[in-house]
C-alpha positions as CSV (number, residue, x, y, z in Angstrom):
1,X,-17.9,-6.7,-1.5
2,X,-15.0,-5.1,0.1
3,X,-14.0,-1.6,-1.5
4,X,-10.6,0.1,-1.2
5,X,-9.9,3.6,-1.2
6,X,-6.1,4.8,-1.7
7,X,-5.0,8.7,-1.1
8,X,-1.7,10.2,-0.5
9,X,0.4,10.3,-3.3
10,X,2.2,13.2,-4.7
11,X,5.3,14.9,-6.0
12,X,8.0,15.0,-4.0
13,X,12.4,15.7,-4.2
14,X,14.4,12.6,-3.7
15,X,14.8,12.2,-0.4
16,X,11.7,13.7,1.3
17,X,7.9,11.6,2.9
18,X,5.2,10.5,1.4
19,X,2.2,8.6,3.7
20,X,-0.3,7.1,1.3
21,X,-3.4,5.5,3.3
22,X,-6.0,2.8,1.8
23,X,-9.1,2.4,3.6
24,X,-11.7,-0.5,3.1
25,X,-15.2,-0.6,3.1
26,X,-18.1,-3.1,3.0
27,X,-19.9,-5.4,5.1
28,X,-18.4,-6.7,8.5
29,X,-18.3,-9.9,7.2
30,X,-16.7,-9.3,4.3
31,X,-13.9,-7.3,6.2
32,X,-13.3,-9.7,8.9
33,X,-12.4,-12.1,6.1
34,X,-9.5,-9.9,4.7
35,X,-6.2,-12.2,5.2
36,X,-4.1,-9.4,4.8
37,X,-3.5,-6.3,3.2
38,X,-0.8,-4.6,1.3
39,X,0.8,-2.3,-1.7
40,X,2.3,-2.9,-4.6
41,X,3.5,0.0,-7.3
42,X,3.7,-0.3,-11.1
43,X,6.3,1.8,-12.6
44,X,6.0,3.5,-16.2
45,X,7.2,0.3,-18.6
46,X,6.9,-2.1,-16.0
47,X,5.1,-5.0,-14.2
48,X,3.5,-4.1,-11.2
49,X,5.6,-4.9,-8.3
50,X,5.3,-6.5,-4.6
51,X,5.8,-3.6,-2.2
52,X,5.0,-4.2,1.3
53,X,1.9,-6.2,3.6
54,X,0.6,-6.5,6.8
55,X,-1.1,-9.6,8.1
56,X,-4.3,-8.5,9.5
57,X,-4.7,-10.6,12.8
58,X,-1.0,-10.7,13.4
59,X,-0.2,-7.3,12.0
60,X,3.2,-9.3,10.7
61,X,5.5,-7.2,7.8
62,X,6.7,-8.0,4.8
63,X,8.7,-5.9,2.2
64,X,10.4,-6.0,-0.9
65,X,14.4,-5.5,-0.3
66,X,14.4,-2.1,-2.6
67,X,12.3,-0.4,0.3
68,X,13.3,-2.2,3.5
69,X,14.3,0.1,6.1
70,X,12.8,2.7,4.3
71,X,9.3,2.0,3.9
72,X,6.6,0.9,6.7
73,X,3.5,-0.8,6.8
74,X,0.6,-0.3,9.4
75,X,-2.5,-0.8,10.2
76,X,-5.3,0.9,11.8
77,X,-7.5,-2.1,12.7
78,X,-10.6,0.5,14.4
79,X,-10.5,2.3,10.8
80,X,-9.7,-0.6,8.2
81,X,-7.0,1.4,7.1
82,X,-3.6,0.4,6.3
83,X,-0.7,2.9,6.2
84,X,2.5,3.2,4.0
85,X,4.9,5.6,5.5
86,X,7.5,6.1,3.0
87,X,10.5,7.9,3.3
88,X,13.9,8.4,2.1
89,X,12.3,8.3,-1.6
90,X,14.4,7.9,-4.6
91,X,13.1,8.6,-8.1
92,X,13.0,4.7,-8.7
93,X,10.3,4.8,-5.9
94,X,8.5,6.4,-8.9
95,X,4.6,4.7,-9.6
96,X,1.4,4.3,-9.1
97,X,1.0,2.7,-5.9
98,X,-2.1,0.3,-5.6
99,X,-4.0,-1.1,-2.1
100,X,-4.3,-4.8,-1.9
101,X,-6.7,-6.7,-0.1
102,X,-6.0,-10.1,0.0
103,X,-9.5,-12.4,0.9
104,X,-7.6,-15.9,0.2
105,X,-10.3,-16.9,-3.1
106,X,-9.5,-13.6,-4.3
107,X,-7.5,-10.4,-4.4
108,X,-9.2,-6.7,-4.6
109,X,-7.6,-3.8,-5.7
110,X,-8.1,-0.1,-5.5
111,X,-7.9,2.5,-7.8
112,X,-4.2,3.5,-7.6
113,X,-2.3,7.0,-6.3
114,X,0.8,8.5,-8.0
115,X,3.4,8.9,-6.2
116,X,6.5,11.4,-8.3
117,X,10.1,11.8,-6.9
118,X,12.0,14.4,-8.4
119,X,15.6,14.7,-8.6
């Protein structure tokens, strides 16, 4: 069973970095049959939200439009880790931000970072 591990969030002004990571664990069978993997971010009073993934064969992007050209996605296929640079942040960027692992028959989630923008 594939594990994720999330780390990275924090407070920071409007405008500044954040990098959160998510690393997955588990058996090499289990993580050679991650599909993808990706983020999404559930705001206080709201649905959890699409953010950004990355195929993991193809290492093709996706994003949501609200963080295109601001966000991006990598991976680090040697250390099952993906990366979510973010910068430019706005308060609206303002969640916890959740790893995704995507297995096709199922989805697996991780435990969730905060990420604060001030101001």
């Amino acid at each position: 069973q594939v594990q994720l591990v999330e780390s990275g969030g924090d407070l920071v002004q409007s405008g500044g970095s954040l990098r959160l990571s998510c690393t997955a664990s588990g058996t090499t069978s289990d993580l050679k049959s991650l599909l993808s993997m990706g983020w999404y971010r559930r705001a206080p009073g709201n649905q959890r939200e699409f953010v950004a993934h990355i195929t993991t064969t193809t290492h093709t992007t996706n994003y949501a439009a609200s963080v295109k050209g601001r966000f991006t996605i990598a991976r680090d296929s040697a250390k099952n880790t993906v990366y979510l640079q973010m910068n430019d942040l706005k308060p609206e960027d303002t969640a916890v931000y959740y790893c995704n692992a995507n297995k096709g028959t199922a989805q697996i989630w991780g435990q969730g970072t905060q990420v604060t923008v001030s101001s």
